[in-house]
Every structure is written in C-alpha cells, then in structure tokens.
GUMIMI-281332 format. One record per residue: x, y, z of N, C-alpha, C in turn; residue number from 1; residue in one letter; chain. Coordinates in steps of 0.2 Angstrom, whole numbers, plus 2048, in hexadecimal, padded with zeros to 3 digits. Last residue first. Layout:
<site <X; Y; Z>; <X; Y; Z>; <X; Y; Z>; NUM; "A"; "A">
...
% end
This chain:
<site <4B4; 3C5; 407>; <4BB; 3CB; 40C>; <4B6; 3CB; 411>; 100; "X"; "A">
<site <4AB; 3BF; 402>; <4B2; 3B9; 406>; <4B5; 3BF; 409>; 99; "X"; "A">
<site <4A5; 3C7; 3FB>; <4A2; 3C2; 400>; <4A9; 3C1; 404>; 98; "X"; "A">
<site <4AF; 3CC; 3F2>; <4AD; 3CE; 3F4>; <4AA; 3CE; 3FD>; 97; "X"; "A">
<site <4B2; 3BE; 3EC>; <4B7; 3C2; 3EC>; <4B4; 3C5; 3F4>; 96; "X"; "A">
<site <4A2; 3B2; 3ED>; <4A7; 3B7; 3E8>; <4AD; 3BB; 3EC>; 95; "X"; "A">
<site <4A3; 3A2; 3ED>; <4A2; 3A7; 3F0>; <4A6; 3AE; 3EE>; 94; "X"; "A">
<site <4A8; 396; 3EF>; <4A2; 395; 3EC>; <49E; 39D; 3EC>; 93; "X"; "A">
<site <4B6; 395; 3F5>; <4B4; 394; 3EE>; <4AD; 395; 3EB>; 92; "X"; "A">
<site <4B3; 396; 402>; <4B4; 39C; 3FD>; <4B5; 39E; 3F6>; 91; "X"; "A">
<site <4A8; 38E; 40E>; <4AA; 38C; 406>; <4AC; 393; 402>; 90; "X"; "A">
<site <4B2; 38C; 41B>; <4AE; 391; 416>; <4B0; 38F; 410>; 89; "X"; "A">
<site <4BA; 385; 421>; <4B2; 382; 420>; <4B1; 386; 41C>; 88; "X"; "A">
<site <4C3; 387; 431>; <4C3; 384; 42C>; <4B8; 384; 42A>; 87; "X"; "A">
<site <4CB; 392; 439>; <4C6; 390; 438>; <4C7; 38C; 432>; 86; "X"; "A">
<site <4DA; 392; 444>; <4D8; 390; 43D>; <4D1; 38D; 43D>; 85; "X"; "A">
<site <4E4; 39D; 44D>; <4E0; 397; 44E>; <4DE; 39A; 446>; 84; "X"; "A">
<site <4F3; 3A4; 456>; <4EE; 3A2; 453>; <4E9; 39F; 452>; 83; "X"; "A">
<site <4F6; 3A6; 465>; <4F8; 3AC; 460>; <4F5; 3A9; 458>; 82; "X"; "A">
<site <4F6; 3A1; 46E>; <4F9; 39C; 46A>; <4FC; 3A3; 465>; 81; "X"; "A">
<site <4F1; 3AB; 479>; <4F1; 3A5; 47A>; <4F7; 3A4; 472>; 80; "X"; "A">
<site <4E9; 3BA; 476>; <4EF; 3B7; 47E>; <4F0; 3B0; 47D>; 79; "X"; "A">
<site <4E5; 3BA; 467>; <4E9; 3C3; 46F>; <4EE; 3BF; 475>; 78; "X"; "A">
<site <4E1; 3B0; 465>; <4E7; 3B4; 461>; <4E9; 3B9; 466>; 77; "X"; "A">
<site <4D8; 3AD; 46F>; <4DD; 3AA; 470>; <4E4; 3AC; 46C>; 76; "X"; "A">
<site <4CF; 3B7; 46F>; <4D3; 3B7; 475>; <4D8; 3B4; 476>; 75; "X"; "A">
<site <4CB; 3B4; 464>; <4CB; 3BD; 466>; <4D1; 3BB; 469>; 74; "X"; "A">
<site <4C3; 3A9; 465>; <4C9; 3AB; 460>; <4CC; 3B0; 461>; 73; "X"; "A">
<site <4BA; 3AF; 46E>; <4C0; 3A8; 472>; <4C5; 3A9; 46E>; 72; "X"; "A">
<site <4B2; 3B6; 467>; <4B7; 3B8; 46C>; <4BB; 3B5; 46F>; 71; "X"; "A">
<site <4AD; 3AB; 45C>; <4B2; 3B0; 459>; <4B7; 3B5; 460>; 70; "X"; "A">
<site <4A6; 3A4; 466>; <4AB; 3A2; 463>; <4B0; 3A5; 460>; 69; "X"; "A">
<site <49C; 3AE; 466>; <49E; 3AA; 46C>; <4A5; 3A9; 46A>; 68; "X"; "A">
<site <498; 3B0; 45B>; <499; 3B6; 45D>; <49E; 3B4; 464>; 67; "X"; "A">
<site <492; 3AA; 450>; <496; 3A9; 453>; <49B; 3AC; 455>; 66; "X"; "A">
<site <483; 3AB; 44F>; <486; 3A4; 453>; <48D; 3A6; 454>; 65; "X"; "A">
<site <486; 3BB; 454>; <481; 3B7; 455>; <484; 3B0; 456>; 64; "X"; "A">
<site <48A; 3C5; 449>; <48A; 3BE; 447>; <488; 3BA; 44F>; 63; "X"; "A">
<site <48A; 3D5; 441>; <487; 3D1; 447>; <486; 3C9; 445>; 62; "X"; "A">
<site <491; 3E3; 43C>; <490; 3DE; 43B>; <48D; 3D9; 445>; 61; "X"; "A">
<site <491; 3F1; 43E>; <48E; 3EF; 43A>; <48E; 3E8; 438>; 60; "X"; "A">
<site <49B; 3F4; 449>; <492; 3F5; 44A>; <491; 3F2; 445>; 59; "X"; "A">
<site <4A7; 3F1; 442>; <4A4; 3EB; 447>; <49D; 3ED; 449>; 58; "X"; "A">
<site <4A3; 3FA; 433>; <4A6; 3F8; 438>; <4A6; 3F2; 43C>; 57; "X"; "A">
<site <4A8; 3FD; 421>; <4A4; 3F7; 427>; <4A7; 3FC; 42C>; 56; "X"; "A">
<site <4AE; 405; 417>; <4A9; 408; 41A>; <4A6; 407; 420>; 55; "X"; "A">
<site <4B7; 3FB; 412>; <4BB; 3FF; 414>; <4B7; 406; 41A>; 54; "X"; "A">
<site <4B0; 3F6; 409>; <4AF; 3F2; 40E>; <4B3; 3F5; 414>; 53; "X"; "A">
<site <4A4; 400; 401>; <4AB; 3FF; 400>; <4AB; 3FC; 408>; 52; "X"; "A">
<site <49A; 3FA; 3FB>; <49C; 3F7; 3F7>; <4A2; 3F8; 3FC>; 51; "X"; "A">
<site <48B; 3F8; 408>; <490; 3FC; 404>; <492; 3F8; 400>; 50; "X"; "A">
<site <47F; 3EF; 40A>; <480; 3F6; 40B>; <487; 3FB; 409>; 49; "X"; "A">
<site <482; 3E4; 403>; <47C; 3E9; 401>; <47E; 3ED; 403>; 48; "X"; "A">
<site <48C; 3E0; 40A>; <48C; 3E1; 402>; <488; 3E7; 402>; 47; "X"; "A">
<site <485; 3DF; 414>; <488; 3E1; 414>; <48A; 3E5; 40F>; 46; "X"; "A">
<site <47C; 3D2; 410>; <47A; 3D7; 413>; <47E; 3DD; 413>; 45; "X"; "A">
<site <488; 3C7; 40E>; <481; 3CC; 408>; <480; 3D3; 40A>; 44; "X"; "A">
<site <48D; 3C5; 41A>; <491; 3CC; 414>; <48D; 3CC; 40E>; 43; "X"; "A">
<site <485; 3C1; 421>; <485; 3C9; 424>; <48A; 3CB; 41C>; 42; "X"; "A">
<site <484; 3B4; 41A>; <47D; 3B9; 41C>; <47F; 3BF; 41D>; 41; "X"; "A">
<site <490; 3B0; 41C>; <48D; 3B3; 415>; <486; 3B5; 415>; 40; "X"; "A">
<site <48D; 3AF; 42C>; <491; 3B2; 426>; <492; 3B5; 421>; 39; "X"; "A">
<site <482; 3A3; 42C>; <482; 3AC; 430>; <48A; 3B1; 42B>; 38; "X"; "A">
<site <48A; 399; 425>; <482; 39F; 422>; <480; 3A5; 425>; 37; "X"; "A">
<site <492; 397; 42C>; <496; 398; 427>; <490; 39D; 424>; 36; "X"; "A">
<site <489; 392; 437>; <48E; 398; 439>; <491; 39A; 432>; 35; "X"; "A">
<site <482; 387; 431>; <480; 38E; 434>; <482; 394; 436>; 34; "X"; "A">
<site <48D; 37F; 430>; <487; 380; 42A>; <486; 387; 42E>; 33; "X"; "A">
<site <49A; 382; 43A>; <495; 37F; 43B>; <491; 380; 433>; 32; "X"; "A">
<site <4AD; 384; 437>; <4A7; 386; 438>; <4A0; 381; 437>; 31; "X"; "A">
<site <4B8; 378; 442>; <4B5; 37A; 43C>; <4B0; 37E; 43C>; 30; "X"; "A">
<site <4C9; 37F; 447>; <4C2; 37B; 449>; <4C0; 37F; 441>; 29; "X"; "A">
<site <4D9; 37B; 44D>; <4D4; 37E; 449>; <4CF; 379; 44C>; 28; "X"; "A">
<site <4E0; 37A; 45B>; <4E1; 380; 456>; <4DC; 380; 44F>; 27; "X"; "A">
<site <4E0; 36E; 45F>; <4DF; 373; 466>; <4DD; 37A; 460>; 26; "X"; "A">
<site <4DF; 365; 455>; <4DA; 367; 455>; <4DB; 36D; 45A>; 25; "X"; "A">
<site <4ED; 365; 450>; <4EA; 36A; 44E>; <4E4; 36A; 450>; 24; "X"; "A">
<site <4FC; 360; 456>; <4F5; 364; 45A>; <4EE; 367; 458>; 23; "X"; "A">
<site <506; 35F; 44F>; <502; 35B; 451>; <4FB; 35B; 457>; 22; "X"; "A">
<site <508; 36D; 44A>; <505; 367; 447>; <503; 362; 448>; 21; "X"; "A">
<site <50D; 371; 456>; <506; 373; 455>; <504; 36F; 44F>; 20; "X"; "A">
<site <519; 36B; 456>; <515; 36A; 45E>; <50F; 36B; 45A>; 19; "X"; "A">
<site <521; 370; 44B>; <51D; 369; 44B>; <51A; 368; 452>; 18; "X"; "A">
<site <51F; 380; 44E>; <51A; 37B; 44A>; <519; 377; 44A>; 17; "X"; "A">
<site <51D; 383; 45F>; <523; 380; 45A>; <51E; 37E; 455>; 16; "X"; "A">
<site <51A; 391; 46A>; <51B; 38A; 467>; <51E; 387; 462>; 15; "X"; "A">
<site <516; 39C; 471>; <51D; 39A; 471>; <51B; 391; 472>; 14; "X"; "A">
<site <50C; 3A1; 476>; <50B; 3A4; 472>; <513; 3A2; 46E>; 13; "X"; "A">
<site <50A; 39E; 484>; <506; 39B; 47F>; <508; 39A; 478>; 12; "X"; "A">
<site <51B; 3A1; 48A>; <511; 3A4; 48A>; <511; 39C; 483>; 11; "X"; "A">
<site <524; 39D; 490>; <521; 399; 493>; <518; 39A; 491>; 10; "X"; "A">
<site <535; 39B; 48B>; <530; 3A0; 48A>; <52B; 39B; 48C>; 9; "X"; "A">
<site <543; 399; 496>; <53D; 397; 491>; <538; 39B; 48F>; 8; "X"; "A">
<site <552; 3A5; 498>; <54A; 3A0; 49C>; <545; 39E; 495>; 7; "X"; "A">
<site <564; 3A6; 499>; <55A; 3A7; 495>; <557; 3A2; 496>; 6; "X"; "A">
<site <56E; 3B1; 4A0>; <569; 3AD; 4A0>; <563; 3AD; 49A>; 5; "X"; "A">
<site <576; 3BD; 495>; <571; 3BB; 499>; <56F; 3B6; 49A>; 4; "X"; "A">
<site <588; 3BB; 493>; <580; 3B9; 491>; <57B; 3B7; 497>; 3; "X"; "A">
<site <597; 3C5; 49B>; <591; 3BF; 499>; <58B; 3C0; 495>; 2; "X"; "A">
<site <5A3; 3CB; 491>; <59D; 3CC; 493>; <599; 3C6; 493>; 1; "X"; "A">
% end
C-alpha cells in the first residue's frame, strides 16, 4: 500500500519554536502604564462586585484601552500563530484574586 503524498502545512499556525525564538517581537508585545491600570482597575471593581469569579461575565467587564488590541489577540490565537505573549503585569505586586 502506498503512502499518501504529503504537502506542507502552509497555515500560520504551523511553526517551529526556534523560527519563533527568533521572532519574538512578531509575538510578544508589552502592556502600556495605562493599559496594565485599566486592568486592575476593572478587577477591583469587580472584586467588589463578587467574590465568585465563576459569576463575571464579558458584560461585566470593559477595558477600553484595550479592547483594540485584545481583538487582534482574539484573531490571531483563533487564525494566525495560535499564540501570543503580553508581557508587564506586575503580578507580583498584586493579589491571587486581582491577577485571575
């Protein structure tokens, strides 16, 4: 029995780590001061209104600065690379809770 022809895989979504190693700005970006405090501004706030995080929805959250950029990140985990890395959030300086 023969073996099927096999063709390259040609999506996005078909890369090699050290190709992406050497790429890493296409693939991470930093948060802004602003965008990191839009953030832990909605998960105070949110805090506040529950405890069980299992309650949120996407109605209940609104971010504003970075609403642009989280759809491109939408778009390119869904059809493109399959991932990407925000860098900046200081989690250390922030409880359990805040950071989920």
């Amino acid at each position: 029995m023969a073996l099927p022809e096999l063709n390259p895989i040609t999506s996005p979504a078909a890369w090699l780590g050290q190709d992406m190693a050497r790429r890493t700005a296409e693939w991470t970006s930093k948060l802004s001061d602003a965008e990191i405090s839009e953030v832990y501004d909605l998960a105070r706030s949110l805090r506040r209104k529950t405890e069980d995080l299992l309650q949120l929805s996407l109605a209940d959250a609104s971010l504003p600065l970075l609403q642009e950029r989280l759809a491109e990140l939408r778009k390119e985990l869904l059809h493109g690379r399959g991932f990407a890395m925000l860098r900046g959030m200081p989690v250390e300086e922030h409880s359990l809770e805040e950071n989920a």
